[in-house]
N, C-alpha and C positions, 0 to 999 in steps of 0.2 A: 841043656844046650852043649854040644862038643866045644871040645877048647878052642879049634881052628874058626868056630863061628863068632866064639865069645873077641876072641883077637879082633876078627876082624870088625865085629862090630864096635868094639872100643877104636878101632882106629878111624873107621868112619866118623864118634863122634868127636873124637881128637884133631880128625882133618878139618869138621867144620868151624871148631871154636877156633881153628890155627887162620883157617882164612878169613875169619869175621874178624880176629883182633888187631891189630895195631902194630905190628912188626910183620914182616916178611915172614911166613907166603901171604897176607894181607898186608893192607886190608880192603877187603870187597864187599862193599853194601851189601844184605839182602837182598834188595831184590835183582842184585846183579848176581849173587853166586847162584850156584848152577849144580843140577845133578853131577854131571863131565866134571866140573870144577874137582867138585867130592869123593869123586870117584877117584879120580888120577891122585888128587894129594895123597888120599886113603891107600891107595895101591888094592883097589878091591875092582871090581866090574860092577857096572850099572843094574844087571842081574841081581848081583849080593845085596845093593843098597835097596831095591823094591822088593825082596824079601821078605824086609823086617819095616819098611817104613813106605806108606802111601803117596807121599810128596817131599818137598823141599819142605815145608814147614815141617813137619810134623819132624825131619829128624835136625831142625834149627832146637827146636822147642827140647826136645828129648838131649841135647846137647846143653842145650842151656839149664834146664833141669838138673844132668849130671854133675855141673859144676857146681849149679847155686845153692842147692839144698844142704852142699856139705859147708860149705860158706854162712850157711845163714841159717844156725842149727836153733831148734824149739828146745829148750830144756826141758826136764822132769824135774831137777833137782831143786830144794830151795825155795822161797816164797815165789808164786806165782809172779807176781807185779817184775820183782827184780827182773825172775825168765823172759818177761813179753819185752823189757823194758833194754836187756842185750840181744834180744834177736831182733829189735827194731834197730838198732844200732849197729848190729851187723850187718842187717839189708842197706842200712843208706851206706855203710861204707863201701861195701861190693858196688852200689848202684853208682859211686861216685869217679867207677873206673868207666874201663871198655866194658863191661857186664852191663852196665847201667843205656851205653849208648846200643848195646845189644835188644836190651826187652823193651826202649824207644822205638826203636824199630821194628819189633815185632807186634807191637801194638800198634803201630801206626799201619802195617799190613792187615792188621784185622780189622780196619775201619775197611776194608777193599775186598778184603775175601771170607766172606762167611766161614770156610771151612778152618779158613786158620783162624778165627775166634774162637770157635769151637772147642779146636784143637788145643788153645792156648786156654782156656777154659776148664776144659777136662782133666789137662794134662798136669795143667799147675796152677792155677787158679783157684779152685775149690781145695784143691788138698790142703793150701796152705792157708786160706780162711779157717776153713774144720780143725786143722793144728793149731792155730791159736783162737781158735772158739771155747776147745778143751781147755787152753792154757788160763781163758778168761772161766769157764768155768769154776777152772778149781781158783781162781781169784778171789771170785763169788764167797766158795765154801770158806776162805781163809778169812772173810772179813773183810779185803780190801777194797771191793766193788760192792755195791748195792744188789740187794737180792734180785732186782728187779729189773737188770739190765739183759737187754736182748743182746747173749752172746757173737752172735753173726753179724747185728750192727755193731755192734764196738771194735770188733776187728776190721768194717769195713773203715770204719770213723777214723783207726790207727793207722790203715795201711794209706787210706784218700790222700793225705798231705804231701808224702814220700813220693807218690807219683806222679800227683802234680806239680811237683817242685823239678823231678825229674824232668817231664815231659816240656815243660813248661820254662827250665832255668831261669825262674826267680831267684833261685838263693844256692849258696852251698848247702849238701847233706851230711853236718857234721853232728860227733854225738852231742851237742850243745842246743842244734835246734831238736832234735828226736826228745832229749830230758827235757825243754819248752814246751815240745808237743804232748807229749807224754802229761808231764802236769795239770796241762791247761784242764787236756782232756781227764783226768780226776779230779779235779775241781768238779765238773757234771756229773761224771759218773759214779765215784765215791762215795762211800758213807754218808749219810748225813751227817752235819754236827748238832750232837743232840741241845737244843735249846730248854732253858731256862726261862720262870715266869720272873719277872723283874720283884725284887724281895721290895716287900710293904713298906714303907715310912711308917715309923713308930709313932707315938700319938705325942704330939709335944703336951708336957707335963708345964 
């Protein structure tokens, strides 16, 4: 990709995360910002943005993506459990800001528009179950999770609470309830504790 496209398409997604946040030049709901909108902040033509992106969602999502994943990094390093147990911690903190009222909102568009479910779906959805499916994986191999657990549910099991609480604001997303959540869920999915037969009474003499 030439430099001049690469620019500009970083400012495209720089304009939309400028006018979804919380300071001037936003902030503008969803479903009120606008191609035009993106366009003008970006300093690009409407041309350039349907280029490289189909709709308004799809370059929401691809914005919100380029922010959140460096935010909300999967480890390699290290006992697996620790890894799942700070990138949870990282997501509820990011979720806790305007990022958080961001993917509220973009959820709450995909109950309306099939294509941005999809979108949101493909785009970032699945990647980020399968990074920490890997991650529960090698958890597996390490001993800390049970041989027997379905990788894809337990990532869904980790991620379910974070967005309900988001979507939902029941409670803060602080690292205090993620370490609650986090435990509870090893208490089920953990190792067994290997049990013992209860030792014999000796024979009174």
């Amino acid at each position: 990709m030439a430099v001049r496209s690469e620019t500009s398409r970083k400012a495209v997604l720089q304009a939309t995360m400028d006018l979804l946040s919380d300071t001037p030049p936003g902030p503008i709901t969803l479903q009120k910002l606008s191609i035009e909108a993106i366009a003008r902040q970006a300093g690009v033509s409407k041309m350039t943005i349907y280029r490289w992106w189909p709709n308004k969602a799809a370059i929401v999502i691809d914005s919100f993506i380029d922010n959140h994943v460096a935010q909300t990094p999967i480890q390699d390093e290290g006992p697996a459990i620790d890894a799942l147990r700070e990138h949870l911690k990282s997501l509820a903190r990011v979720y806790s800001g305007p990022e958080g009222r961001l993917v509220a909102q973009l959820i709450a568009e995909c109950q309306f528009d099939p294509s941005t479910l999809d979108e949101f779906k493909q785009r970032f959805w699945r990647g980020r179950v399968d990074a920490s499916s890997t991650l529960i994986q090698r958890a597996i191999r390490e001993g800390a999770l049970r041989p027997d657990v379905d990788p894809t549910v337990l990532a869904e099991t980790l991620y379910g609470p974070i967005y309900f609480r988001l979507l939902f604001q029941t409670n803060d997303l602080t690292d205090e309830v993620i370490d609650a959540q986090l435990d509870a869920v090893l208490r089920g999915f953990g190792p067994a504790t290997p049990t013992h037969p209860p030792a014999r009474a000796g024979r009174a003499k």
